[in-house]
N, C-alpha and C positions, 0 to 999 in steps of 0.2 A: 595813309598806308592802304594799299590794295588788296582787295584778298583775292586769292588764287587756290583753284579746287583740280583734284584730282581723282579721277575714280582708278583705281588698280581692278583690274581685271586678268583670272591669271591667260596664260596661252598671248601677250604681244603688251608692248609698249602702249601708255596709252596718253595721249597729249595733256597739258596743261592747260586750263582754261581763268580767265579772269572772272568772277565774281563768283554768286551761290552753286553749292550745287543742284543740279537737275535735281527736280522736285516730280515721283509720283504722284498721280491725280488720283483719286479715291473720291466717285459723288456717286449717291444715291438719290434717285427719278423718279418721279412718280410720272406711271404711264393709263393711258386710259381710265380713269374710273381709280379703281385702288389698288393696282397692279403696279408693281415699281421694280425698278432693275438696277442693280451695283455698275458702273463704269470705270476700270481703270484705265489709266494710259499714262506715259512717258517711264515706261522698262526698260526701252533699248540702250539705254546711257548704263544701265546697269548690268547687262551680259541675260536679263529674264528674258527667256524666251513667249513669250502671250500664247502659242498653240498649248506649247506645255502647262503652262498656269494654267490655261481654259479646263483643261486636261484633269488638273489637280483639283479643278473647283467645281467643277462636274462632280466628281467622287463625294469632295468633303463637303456640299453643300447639295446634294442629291437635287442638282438643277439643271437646266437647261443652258449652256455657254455658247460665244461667238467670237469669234474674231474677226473685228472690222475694222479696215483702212479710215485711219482720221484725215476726213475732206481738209487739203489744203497746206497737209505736211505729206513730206516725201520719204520713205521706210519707218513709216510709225504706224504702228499699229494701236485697237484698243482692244480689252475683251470687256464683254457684255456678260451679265450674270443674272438671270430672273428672281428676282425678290430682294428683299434687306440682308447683304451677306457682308456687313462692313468688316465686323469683325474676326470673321471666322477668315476674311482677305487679308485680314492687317496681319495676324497669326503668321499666313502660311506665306505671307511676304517676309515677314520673319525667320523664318525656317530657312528663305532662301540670300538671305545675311541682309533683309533692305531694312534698316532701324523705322520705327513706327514715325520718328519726326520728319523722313522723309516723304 
């Protein structure tokens, strides 16, 4: 038996696809010395805008955000987040209806 996923998104049709679904990345990085940065990326399958989340994670995590093109995919974006913000991400991924097992 095959499985097949579908994301609903409201405002248009949206295709059928064979296997899992699109899975959010959520890693935390340690950069230089002891300095480390939240990365998510793969929203776009889900209607998240990343300027907007950057936006939202600026406020609720009183830091510094980005939004950068992931080298080697085409309309994907990721945002960048300065320090250890997994969970205060996972929350407000939440709020915008993405279940934490994705």
């Amino acid at each position: 038996m095959t499985l097949y996923t579908q994301v609903v998104l409201p405002g248009g049709p949206t295709p059928v696809k064979i296997g899992n679904p699109p899975c959010a990345e959520i890693v935390c990085e340690k950069k230089m010395g002891n300095k480390a940065i939240t990365r998510v990326s793969g929203l776009e399958p889900y209607g998240i805008d990343p300027s907007i989340l950057a936006k939202e994670l600026r406020i609720a995590c009183a830091s510094s955000t980005t939004v950068d093109a992931i080298p080697g995919k085409k309309n994907a974006q990721m945002v960048l987040v300065q320090g250890h913000h997994i969970a205060t991400l996972t929350k407000l991924l939440e709020q915008h209806r993405l279940p934490a097992r994705l």
